[in-house]
C-alpha positions as CSV (number, residue, x, y, z in Angstrom):
1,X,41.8,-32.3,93.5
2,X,42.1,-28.9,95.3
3,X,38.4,-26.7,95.4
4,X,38.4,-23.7,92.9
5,X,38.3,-20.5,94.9
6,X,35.9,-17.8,94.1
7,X,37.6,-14.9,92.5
8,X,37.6,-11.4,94.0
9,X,38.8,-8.4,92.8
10,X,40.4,-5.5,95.4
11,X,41.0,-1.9,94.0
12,X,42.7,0.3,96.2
13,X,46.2,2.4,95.7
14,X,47.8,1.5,99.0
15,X,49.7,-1.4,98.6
16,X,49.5,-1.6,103.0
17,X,45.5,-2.2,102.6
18,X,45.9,-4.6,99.2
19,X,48.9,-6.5,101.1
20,X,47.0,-6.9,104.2
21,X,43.7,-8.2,102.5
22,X,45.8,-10.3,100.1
23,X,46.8,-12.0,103.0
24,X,43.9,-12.9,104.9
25,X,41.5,-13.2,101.6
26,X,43.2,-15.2,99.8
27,X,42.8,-18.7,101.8
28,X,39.2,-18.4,100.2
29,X,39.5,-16.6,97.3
30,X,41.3,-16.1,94.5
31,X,42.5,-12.6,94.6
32,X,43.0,-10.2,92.0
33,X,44.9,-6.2,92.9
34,X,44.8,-3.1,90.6
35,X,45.3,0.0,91.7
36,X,43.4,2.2,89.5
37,X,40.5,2.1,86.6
38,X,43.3,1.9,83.9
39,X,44.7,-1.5,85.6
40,X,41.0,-3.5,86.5
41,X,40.7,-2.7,82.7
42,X,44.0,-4.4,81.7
43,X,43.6,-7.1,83.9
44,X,40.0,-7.9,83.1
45,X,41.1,-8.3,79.4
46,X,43.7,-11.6,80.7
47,X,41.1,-13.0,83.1
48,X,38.8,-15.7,81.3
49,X,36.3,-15.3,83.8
50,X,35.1,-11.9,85.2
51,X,35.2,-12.5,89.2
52,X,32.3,-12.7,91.1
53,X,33.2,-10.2,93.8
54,X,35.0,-7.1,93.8
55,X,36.0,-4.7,96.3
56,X,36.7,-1.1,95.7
57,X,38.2,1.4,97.4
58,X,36.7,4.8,96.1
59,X,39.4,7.2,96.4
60,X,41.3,6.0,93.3
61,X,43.7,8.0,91.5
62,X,44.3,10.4,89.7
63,X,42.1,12.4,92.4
64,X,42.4,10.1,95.7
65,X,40.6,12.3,97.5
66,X,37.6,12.1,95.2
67,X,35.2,9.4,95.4
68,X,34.8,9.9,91.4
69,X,37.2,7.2,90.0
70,X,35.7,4.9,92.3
71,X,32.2,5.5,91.5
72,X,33.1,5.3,87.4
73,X,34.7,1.7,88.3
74,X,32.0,0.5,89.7
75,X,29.8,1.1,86.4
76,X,32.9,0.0,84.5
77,X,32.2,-3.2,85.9
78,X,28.6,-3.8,86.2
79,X,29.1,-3.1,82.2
80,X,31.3,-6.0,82.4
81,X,28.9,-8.3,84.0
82,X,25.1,-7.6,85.6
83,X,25.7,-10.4,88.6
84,X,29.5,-9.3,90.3
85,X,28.8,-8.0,93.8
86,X,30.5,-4.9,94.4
87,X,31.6,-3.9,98.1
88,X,32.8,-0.3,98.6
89,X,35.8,0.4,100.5
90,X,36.0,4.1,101.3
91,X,37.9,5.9,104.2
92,X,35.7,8.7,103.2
93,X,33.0,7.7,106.3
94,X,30.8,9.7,104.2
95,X,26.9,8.4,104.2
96,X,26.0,10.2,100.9
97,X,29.3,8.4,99.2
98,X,27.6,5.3,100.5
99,X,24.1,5.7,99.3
100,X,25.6,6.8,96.1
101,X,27.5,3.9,95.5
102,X,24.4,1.7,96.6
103,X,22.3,3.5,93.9
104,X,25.2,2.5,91.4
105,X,25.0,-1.1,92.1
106,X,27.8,-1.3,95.0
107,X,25.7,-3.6,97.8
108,X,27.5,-2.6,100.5
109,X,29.9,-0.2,101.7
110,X,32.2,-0.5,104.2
111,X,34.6,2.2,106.1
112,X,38.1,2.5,106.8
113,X,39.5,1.1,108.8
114,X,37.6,-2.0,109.0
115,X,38.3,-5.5,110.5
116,X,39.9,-7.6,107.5
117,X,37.4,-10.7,109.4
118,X,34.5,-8.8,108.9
119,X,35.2,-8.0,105.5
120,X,35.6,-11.5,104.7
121,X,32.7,-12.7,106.3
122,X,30.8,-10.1,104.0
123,X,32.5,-10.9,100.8
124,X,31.2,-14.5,101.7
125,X,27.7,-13.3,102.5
126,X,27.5,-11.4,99.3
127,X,29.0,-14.6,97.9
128,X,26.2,-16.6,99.3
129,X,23.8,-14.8,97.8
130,X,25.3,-14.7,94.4
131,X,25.5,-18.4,94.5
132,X,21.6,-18.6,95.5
133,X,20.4,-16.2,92.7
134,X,22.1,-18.8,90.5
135,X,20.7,-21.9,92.1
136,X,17.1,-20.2,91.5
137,X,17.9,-19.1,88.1
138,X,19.2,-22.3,87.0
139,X,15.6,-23.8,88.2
140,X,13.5,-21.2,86.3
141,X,15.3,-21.3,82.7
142,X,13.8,-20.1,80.3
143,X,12.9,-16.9,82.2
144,X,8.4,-17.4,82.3
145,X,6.3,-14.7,82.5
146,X,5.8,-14.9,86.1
147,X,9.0,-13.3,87.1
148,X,7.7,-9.9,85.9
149,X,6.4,-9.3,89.1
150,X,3.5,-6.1,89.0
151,X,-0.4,-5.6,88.4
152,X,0.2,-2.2,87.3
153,X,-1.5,-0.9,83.7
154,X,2.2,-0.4,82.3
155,X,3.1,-4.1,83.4
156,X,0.3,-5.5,82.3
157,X,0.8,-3.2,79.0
158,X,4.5,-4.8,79.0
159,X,3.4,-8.7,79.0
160,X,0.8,-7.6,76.0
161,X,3.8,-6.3,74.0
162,X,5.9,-9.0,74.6
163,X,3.3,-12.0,73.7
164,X,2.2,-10.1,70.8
165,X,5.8,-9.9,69.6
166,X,7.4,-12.7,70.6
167,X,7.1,-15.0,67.7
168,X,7.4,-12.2,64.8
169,X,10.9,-12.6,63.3
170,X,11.8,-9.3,62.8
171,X,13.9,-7.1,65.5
172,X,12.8,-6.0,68.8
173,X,14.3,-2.4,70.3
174,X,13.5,-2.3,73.8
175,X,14.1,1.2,75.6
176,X,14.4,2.0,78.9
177,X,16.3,3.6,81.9
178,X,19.4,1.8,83.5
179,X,18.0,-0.8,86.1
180,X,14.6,-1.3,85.0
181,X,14.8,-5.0,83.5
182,X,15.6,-4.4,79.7
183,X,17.4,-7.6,79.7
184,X,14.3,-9.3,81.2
185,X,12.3,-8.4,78.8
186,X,14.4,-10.1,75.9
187,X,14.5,-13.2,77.7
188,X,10.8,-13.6,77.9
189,X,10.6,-12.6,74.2
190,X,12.4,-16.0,73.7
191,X,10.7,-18.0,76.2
192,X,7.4,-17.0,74.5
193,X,8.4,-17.7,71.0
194,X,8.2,-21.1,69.2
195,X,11.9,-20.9,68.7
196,X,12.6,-20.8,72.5
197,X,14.2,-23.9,72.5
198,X,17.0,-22.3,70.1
199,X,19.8,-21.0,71.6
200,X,19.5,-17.4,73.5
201,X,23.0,-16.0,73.3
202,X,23.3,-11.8,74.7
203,X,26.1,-9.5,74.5
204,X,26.6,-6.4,76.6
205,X,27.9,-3.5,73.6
206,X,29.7,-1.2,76.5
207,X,31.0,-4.0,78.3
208,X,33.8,-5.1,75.6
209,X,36.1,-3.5,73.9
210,X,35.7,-2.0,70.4
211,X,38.2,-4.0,68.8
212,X,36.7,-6.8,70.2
213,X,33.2,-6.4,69.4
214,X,33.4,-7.5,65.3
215,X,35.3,-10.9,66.0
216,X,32.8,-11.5,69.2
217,X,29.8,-11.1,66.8
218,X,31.0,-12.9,63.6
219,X,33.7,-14.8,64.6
220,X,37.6,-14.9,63.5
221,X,39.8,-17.3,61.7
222,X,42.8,-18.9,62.6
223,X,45.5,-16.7,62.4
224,X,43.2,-13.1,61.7
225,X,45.1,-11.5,64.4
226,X,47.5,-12.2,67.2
227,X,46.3,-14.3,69.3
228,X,44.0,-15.8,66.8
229,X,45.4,-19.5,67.4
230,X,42.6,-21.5,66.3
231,X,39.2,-20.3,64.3
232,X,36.6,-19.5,66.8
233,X,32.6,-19.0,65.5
234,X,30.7,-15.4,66.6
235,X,27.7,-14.9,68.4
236,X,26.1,-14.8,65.1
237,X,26.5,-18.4,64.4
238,X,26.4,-19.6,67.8
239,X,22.7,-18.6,68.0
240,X,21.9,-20.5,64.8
241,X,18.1,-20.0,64.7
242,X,17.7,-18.7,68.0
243,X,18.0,-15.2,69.5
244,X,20.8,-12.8,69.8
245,X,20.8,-10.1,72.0
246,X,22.4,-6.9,72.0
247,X,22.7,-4.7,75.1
248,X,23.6,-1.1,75.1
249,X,23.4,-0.8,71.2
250,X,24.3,2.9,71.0
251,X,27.5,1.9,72.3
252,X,28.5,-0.2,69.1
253,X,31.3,1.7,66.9
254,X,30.0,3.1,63.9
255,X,32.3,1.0,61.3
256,X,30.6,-1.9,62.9
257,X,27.2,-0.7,62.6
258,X,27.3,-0.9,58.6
259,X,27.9,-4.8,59.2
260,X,25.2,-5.8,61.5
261,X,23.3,-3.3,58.7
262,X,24.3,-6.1,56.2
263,X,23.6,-8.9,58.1
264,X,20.1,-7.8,58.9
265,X,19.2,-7.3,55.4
266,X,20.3,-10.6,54.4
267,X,21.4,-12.6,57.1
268,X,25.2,-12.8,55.4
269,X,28.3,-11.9,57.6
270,X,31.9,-13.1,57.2
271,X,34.2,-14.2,59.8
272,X,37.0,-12.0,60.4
273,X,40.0,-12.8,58.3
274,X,37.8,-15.0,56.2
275,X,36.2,-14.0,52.3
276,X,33.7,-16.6,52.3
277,X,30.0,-15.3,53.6
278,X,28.2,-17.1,56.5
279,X,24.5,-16.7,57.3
280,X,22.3,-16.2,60.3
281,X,18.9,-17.0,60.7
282,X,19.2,-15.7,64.4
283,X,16.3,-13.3,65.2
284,X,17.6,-10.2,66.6
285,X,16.8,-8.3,69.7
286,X,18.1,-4.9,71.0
287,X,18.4,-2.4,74.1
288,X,19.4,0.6,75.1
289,X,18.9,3.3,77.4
290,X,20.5,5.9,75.4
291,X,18.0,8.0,72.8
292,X,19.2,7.0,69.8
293,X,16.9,9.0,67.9
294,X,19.1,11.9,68.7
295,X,21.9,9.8,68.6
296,X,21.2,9.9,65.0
297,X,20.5,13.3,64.1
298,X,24.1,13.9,66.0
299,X,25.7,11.8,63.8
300,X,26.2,8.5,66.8
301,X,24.1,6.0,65.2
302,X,23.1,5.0,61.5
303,X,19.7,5.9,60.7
304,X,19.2,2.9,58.3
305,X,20.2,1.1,61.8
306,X,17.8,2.8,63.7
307,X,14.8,2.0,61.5
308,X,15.9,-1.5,61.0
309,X,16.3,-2.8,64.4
310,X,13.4,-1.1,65.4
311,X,10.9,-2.7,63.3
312,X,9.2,-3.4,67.1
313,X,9.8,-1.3,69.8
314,X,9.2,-1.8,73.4
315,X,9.3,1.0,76.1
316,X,10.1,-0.4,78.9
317,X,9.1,2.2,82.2
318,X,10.7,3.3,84.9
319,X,9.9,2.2,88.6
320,X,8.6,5.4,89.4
321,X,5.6,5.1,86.7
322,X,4.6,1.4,88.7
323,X,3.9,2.9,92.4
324,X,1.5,0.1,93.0
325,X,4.5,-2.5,92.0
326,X,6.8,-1.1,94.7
327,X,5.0,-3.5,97.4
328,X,4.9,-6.3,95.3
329,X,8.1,-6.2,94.1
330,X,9.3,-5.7,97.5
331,X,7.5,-8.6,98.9
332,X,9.0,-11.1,95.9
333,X,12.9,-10.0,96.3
334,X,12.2,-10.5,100.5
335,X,11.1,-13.4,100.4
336,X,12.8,-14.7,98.0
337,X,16.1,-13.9,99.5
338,X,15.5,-14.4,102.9
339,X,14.2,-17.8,101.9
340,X,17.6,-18.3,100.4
341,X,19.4,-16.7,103.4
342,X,17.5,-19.5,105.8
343,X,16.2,-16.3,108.1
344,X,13.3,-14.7,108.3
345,X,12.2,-11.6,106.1
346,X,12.2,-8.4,107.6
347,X,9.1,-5.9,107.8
348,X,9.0,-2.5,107.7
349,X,6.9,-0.4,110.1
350,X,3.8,1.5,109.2
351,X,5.8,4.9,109.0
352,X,8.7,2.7,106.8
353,X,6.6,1.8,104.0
354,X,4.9,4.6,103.6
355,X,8.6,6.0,102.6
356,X,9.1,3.1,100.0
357,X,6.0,3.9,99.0
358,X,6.9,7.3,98.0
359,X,10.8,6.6,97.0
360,X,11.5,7.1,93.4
361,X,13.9,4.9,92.7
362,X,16.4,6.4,90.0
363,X,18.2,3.6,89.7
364,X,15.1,1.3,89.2
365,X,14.0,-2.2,90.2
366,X,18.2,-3.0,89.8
367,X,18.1,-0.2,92.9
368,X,15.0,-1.8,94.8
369,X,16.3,-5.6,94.8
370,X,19.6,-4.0,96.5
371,X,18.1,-2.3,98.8
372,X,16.2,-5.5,99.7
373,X,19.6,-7.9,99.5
374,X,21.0,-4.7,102.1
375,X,17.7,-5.3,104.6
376,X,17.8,-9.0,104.7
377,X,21.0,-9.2,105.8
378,X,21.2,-6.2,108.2
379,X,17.6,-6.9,109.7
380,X,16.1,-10.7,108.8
381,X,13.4,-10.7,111.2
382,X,13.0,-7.4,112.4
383,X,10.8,-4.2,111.8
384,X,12.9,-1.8,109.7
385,X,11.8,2.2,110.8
386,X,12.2,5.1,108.4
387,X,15.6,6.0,110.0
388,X,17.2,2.7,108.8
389,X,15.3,2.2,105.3
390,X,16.1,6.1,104.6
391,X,19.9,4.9,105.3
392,X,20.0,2.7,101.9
393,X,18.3,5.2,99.6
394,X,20.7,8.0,97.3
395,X,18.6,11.1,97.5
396,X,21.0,13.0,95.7
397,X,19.9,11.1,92.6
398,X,16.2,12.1,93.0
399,X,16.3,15.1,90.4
400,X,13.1,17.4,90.8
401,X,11.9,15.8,87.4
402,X,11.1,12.5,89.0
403,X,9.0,13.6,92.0
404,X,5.4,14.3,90.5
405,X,4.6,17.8,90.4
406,X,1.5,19.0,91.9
407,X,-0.8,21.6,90.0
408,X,-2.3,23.9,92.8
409,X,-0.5,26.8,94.8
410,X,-0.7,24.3,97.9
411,X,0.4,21.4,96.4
412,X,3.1,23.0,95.2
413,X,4.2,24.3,98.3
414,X,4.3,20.7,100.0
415,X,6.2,19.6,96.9
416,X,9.2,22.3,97.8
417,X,9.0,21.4,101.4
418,X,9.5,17.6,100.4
419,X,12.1,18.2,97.8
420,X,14.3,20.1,100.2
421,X,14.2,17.7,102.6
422,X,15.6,15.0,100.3
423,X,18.4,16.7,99.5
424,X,21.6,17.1,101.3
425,X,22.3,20.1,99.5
426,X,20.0,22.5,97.3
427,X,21.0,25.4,94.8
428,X,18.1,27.0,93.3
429,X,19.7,27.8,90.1
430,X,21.0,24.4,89.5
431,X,17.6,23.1,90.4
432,X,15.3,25.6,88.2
433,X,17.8,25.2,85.1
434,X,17.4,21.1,85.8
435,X,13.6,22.1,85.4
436,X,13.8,24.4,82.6
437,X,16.1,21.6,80.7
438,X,14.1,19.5,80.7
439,X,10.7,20.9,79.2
440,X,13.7,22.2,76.6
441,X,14.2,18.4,75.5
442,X,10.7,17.4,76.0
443,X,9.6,19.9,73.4
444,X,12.5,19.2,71.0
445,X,11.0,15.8,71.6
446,X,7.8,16.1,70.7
447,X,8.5,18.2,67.9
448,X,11.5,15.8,66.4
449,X,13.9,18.4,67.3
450,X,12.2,21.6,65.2
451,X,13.1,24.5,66.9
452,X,10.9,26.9,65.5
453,X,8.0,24.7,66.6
454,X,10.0,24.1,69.9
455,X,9.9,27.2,70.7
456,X,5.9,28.1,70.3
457,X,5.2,24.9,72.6
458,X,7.6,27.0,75.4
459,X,5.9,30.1,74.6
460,X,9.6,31.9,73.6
461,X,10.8,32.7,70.2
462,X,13.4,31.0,68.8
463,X,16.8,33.0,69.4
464,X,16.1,32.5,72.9
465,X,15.6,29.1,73.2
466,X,18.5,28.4,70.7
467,X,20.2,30.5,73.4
468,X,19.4,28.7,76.5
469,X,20.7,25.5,74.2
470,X,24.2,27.0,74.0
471,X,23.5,27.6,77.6
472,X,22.7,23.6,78.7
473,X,26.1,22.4,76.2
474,X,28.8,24.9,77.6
475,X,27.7,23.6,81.5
């Protein structure tokens, strides 16, 4: 019986590359080829299985000499699926593409033209890992509470929440930034409630198709549409008493949003292209990093929704508010992957940690374990320097809201000096309207989006700041 080959996607327009790589790849994998965003989303849609590995060339068209396309696909499909290992492909030898793509979610980038051997042998290392992360999480199900790793207040704030609502049976909204373990936190809100050994079934919102979504979530009968060969059950029932999970809520279509309304009001749903009514008893948990409370007052999400599925709501904070975690969450993805790896963990010089230390991470602990997967495999057993940590960080995501801001004249001046130097390029005016934006939204915030009382928080009167509105939406 022949061994079943790993899939592996390759995205790149010219067919000379995606021949070539065909060729050598496919005696150990099974290889899929698209040439552009609008084909990896046709051909995901006949694959039963999303493949592990992708490669993908940045410079996709329409704009091939953009790195724009390529940068969308690879958050097209990390929506798709949280574990594939992305490798960039890009003849634009361009270090801030790279540290870009990293910060996406890519963990590694490679340039043209490269050795078709030593992309192999990366794809298998990438591989290796994949396989590993599987082995350990297969030992650890249910998720315990030990894998949060952190002593911080806001972890030890996080743990509280979740013990204190893990057996209640009404709906849990978790919010947070993209990358900072929403998902986490719903599996240890089963593992810690009575009904853990119920099922735990999740479903990523953004990472299916809308016309998808209603039969995924109730089910469909025979026949209900082409396709429909046999009747199928829905997340719904397949979690029986357990817990559901929904993922990127504020992505779900507004016609479907009136049904999961109705089911969690009564627990009664019907499978598509059925009459009859089915019930749920599954306890319902939700996440997003979108706001939906202004999602509702712009008309995106129900407001009945809203207040329903967030009966419990957990905030779940970025990396940036856990500074003292940043060491301990470096020291449990090291070792733990090197451990995997069979080498030895690497270790950063005095200078080197002292700039994790102060990295802000905007793409969150998602960023900070591939950093960590990058390091062990470039440098298992050797001292990393600032030079070569600096290399895996995006500092054209650190926007000026995420450093903290100092308070006194000198302070401030060290802050402008620091800020500069993390940028490869600085406009003023891009930078102070970033700045002014943001206390914009922070005081329609705190004022539930009243402008009048908006605008005495800014110390402005109102025409202007519904001015500088108009402003932010015509940019």
């Amino acid at each position: 019986m022949p061994i079943e080959k790993p899939g592996l996607l390759i995205v790149d327009d010219d067919p000379v590359i995606t021949d070539t790589l065909h060729f050598v790849l496919s005696r150990d994998f099974e290889v899929y080829v698209a040439e552009s965003r609008a084909q990896v989303k046709s051909l995901l849609t006949q694959l039963q299985s999303m493949p592990p590995l992708a490669l993908v060339d940045l410079g996709l068209p329409p704009a091939q000499h953009k790195p724009d396309e390529g940068f969308a696909l690879i958050s097209d499909l990390l929506n798709h699926s949280k574990k594939i290992k992305i490798l960039v492909l890009s003849g634009q030898n361009d270090e801030a593409n790279a540290r870009h793509a990293r910060a996406l979610g890519a963990i590694d980038f490679i340039a043209k033209p490269a050795d078709p051997q030593s992309i192999k042998q990366a794809l298998l290392t990438a591989l290796r890992f994949d396989q590993e992360e599987e082995a350990t999480a297969e030992q650890v199900k249910p998720v315990p509470e030990g894998t949060m790793v952190g002593t911080s207040y806001t972890m030890d704030r996080l743990r509280q929440q979740i013990q204190l609502y893990a057996d209640a049976p009404f709906p849990v909204l978790i919010e947070g930034e993209s990358g900072s373990g929403k998902e986490l936190v719903a599996k240890n809100l089963h593992f810690w409630a009575k009904r853990n050994d119920k099922p735990y079934m999740a479903l990523n919102c953004a990472a299916i198709s809308p016309t998808l979504v209603e039969p995924t979530l109730f089910g469909y009968a025979k026949g209900a549409f082409t396709g429909a060969n046999q009747a199928h059950s829905g997340y719904f029932e397949d979690a029986r008493e357990g817990t559901l999970f929904l993922d990127e809520i504020g992505e779900l279509p507004l016609e479907l949003q009136a049904k999961l309304l109705r089911v969690l009001e009564n627990g009664e749903f019907q499978r598509v292209g059925e009459t009859g009514s089915r019930f749920s008893n599954a306890r319902i948990v939700t996440a997003t990093n979108r706001d939906l409370r202004k999602e509702v007052r712009e008309g995106r999400f129900r407001g009945d929704l809203y207040h329903r599925l967030s009966v419990f709501s957990i905030h779940v904070p970025p990396l940036r508010e856990q500074n003292e975690d940043k060491i301990a969450l470096l020291n449990h993805f090291r070792d733990m992957y090197a451990s995997e790896a069979g080498v030895k963990p690497f270790q950063f010089t005095a200078d080197a940690q002292r700039v994790w230390e102060e990295y802000h991470f905007p793409g969150n602990i998602r960023e900070l374990r591939n950093i960590v997967i990058r390091l062990t495999t470039k440098y298992a057993g050797h001292a990393v320097d600032p030079q070569e940590l600096e290399a895996e960080f995006d500092m054209d995501l650190v926007s000026p809201q995420d450093m903290p801001l100092p308070t006194d004249a000198q302070g401030l001046l060290e802050y402008a000096k620091k800020h500069l130097k993390t940028l490869h390029s600085f406009n003023l005016d891009v930078v102070m309207k970033q700045w002014e934006k943001s206390y914009v939204e922070a005081a329609l915030s705190m004022t539930h989006g009243n402008l009048s009382q908006a605008a005495k928080i800014l110390g402005v009167n109102r025409t202007t700041l519904y001015s500088r509105m108009q402003t932010y939406q015509n940019d």
